[in-house]
C-alpha positions in Angstrom: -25.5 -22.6 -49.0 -24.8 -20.9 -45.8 -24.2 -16.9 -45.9 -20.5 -15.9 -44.9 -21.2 -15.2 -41.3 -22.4 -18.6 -40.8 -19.1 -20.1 -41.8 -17.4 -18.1 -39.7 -19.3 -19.3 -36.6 -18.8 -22.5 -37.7 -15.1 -22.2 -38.0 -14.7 -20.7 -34.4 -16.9 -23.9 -33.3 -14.4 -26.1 -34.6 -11.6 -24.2 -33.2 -12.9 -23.9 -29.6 -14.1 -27.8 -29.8 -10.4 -28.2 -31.1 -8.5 -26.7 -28.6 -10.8 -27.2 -25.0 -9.8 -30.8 -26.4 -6.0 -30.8 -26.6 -6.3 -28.8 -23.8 -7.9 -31.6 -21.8 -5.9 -34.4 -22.9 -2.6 -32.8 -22.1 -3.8 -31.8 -18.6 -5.0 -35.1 -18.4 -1.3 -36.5 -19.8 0.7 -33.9 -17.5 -1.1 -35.5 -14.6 -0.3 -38.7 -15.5 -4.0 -40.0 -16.0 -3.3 -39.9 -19.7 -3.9 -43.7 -20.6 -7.1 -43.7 -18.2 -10.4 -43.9 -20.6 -12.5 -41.6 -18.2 -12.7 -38.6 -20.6 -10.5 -39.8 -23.2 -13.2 -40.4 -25.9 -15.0 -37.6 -25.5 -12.0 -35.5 -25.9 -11.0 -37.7 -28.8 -14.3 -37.5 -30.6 -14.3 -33.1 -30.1 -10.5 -33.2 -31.8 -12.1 -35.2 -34.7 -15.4 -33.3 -34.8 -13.7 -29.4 -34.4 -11.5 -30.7 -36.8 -14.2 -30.9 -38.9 -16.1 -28.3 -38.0 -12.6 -25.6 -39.2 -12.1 -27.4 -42.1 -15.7 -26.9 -43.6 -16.3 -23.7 -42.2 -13.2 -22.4 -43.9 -13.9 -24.1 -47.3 -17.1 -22.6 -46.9 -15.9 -19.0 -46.1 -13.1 -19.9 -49.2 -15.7 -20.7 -51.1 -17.9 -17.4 -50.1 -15.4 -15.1 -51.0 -14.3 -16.4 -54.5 -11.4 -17.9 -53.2 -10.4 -20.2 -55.9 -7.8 -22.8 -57.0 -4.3 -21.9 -56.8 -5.2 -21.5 -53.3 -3.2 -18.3 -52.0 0.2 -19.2 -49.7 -1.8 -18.0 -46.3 -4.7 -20.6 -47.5 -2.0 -23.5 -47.9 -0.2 -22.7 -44.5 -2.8 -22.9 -42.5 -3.9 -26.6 -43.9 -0.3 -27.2 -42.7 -1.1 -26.2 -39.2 -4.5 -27.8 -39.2 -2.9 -31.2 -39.9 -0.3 -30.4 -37.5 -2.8 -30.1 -34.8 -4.6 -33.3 -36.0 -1.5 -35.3 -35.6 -0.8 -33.5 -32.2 -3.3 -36.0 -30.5 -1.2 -39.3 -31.5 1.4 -37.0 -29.8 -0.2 -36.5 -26.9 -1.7 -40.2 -25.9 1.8 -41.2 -27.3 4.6 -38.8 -25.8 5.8 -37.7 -22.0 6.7 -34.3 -24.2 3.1 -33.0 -22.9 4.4 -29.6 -21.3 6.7 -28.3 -24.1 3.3 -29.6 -26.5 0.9 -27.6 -24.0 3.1 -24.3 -25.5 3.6 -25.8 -29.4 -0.4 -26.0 -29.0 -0.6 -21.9 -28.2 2.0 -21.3 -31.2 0.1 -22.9 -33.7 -2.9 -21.4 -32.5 -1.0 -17.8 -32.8 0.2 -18.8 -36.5 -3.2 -19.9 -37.8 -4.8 -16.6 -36.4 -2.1 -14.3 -38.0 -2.2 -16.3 -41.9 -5.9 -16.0 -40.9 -6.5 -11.9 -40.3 -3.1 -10.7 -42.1 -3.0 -13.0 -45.3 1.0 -12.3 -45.8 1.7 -14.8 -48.4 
């Protein structure tokens, strides 16, 4: 539908969206405003929608370069760290572990770029 490049915009969309929105609600947790509403849906609703956004823009971009079922190992790893960082936002509304979640949040970040430009499995 959409040629390659698009889905790759797409996909980066999603990812900023995703992570300005963790980002936001474990400032707003580590300063102890986490239950306040002022902010919280709107962060809530860019974690769903970047969420999204990364899942159909990598289909897409799957589905651009031939990328067919079996899926490869890098394919299936990053699914694992994209619901990783969906459940991360029950975490972070739910947990006082915000700070050691601010660096988990740069680690799976740093994973899904590597499986992402290197492929290894």
């Amino acid at each position: 539908m959409f040629p390659l490049e698009m889905y790759k915009v797409i996909h980066i969309l999603g990812i900023l969206m995703l992570f300005m929105s963790v980002g936001g609600l474990l400032t707003k947790t580590i300063l102890g405003e986490g239950n306040s509403k002022r902010w919280r849906k709107q962060l809530t609703l860019n974690h769903g929608i970047g969420l999204l956004l990364i899942l159909l823009g990598g289909f897409g971009m799957m589905a651009k370069l031939g990328i067919l079922w079996p899926m490869p190992g890098w394919v299936i790893a990053k699914l694992v760290v994209w619901v990783m960082l969906g459940g991360l936002l029950f975490l972070i509304l739910q947990s006082s572990l915000s700070k050691l979640l601010w660096y988990l949040v740069i680690l799976l970040g740093v994973l899904a770029a590597y499986l992402g430009i290197m492929k290894p499995i």
